[in-house]
C-alpha distance (Angstrom), angle and dihedral (degrees) to the residues before:
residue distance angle dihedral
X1 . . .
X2 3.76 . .
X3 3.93 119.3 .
X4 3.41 129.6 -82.6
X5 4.13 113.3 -95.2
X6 3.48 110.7 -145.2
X7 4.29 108.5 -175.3
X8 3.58 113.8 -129.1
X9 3.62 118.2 -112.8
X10 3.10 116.1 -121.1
X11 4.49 105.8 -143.4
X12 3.61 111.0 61.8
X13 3.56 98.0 -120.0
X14 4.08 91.6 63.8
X15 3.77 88.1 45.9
X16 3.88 95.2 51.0
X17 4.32 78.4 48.1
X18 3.88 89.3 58.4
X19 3.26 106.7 44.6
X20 3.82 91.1 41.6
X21 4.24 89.1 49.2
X22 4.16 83.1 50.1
X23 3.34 101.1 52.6
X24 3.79 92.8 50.3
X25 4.11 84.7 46.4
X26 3.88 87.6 57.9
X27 4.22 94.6 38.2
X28 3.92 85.3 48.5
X29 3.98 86.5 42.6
X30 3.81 88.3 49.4
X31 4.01 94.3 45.0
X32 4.12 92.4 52.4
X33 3.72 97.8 47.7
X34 3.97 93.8 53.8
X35 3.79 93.7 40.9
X36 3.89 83.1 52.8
X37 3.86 88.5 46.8
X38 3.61 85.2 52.8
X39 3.53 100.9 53.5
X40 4.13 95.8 49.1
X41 3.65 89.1 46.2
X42 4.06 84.7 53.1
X43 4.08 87.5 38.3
X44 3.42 95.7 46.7
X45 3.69 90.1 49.0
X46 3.75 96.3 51.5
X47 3.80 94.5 44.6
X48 3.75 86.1 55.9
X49 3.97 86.5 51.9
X50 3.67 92.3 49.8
X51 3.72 96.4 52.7
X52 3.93 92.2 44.5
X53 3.71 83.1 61.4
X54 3.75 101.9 44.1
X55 3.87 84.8 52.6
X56 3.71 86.5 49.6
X57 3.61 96.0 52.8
X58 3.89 94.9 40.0
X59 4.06 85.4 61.7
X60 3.82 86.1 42.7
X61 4.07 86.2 60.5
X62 3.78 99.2 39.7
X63 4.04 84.6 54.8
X64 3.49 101.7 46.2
X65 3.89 91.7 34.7
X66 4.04 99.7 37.3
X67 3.64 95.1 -135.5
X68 3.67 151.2 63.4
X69 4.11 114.3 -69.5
X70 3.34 125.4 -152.0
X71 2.77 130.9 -120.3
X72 3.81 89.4 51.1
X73 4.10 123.0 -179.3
X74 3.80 115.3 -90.0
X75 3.34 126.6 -101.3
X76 3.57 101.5 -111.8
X77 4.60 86.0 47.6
X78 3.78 83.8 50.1
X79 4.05 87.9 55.4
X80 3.85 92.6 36.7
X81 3.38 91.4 49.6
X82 3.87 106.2 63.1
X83 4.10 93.3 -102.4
X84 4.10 100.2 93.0
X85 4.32 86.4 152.4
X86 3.28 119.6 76.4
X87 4.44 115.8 -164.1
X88 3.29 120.4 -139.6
X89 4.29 135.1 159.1
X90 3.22 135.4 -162.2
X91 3.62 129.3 -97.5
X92 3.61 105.3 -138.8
X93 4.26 107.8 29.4
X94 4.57 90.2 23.0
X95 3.52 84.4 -128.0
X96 3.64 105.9 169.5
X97 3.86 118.0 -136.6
X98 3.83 131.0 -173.7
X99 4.16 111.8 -152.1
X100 3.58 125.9 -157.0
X101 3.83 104.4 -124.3
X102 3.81 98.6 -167.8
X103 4.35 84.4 49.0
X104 3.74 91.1 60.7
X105 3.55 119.0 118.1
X106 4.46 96.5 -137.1
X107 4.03 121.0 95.3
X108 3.78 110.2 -87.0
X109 3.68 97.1 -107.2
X110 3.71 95.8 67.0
X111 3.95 119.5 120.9
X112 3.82 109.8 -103.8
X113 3.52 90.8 -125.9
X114 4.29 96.5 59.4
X115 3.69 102.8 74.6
X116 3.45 94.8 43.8
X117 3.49 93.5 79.6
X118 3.64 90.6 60.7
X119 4.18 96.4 48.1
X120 3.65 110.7 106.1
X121 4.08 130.7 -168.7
X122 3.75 116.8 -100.3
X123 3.61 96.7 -149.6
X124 4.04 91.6 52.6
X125 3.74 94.9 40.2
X126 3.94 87.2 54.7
X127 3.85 82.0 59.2
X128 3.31 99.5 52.7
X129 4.00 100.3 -101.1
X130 3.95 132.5 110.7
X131 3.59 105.5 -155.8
X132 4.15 109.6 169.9
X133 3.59 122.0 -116.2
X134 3.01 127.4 -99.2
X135 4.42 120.5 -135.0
X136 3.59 116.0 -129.3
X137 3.90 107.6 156.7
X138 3.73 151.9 -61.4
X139 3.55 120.6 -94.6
X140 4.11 139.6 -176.4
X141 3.31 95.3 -132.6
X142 3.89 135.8 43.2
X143 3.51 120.5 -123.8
X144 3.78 119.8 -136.7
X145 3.59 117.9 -76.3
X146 3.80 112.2 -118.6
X147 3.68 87.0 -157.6
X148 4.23 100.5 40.2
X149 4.11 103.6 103.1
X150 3.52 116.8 -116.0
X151 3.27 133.0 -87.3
């Protein structure tokens, strides 16, 4: 979009008017686009809040309840919300396994909950079995791979 062309007066007084009326334009301009910085900064901040706690309460269900609940957070809330690692075990060896959601190869608006299903044990698979998985919670922080070489 091309700039605005104002024509130049052409008595001093209407000039003076102008420039005056433009520079309040751009201070008014200037004003409206850090108040709107403000408020994503403050949105931003309390959508991030919001999906902490619907991650929180998700784990509060699959404890009290003992398995997964649908509808579970997304994976791009779970992320958002400060619990990028979700903990899972296996069903046949208990195995415990910590997966990183953001690495998953699904669209960022699926339920936490969906690929699960399709998550599989290494250990087993190597044997030749495919036991499911079995949901225990999402956490911030990973724990350490019994399986990662060391380093």
């Amino acid at each position: 979009m091309s700039p605005k062309r104002h024509p130049t007066p052409l008595s001093g007084g209407d000039r003076k008017a102008l420039r005056k009326e433009l520079q309040k334009s751009r201070g008014v301009t200037l004003m409206l686009a850090r108040q709107s910085e403000d408020l994503r900064t403050r949105a931003e901040a309390m959508l991030r809040e919001a999906d902490k706690l619907s991650c929180e309460s998700w784990n509060e269900r699959m404890w009290a309840d003992g398995e997964p609940i649908d509808p579970s957070p997304t994976v791009d809330q779970a992320v958002n919300g400060g619990f990028p690692w979700l903990q899972i075990e296996c069903s046949r060896c208990r195995t415990p396994r910590d997966i990183d959601l953001a690495a998953l190869k699904t669209p960022p608006t699926t339920c936490v909950h969906d690929p699960a299903t399709r998550l599989r044990c290494e250990k087993c698979k190597n044997a030749g079995k495919r036991p499911p998985a079995t949901l225990l919670q999402m956490v911030p922080k990973a724990r350490r791979d019994p399986f990662a070489p060391e380093g």
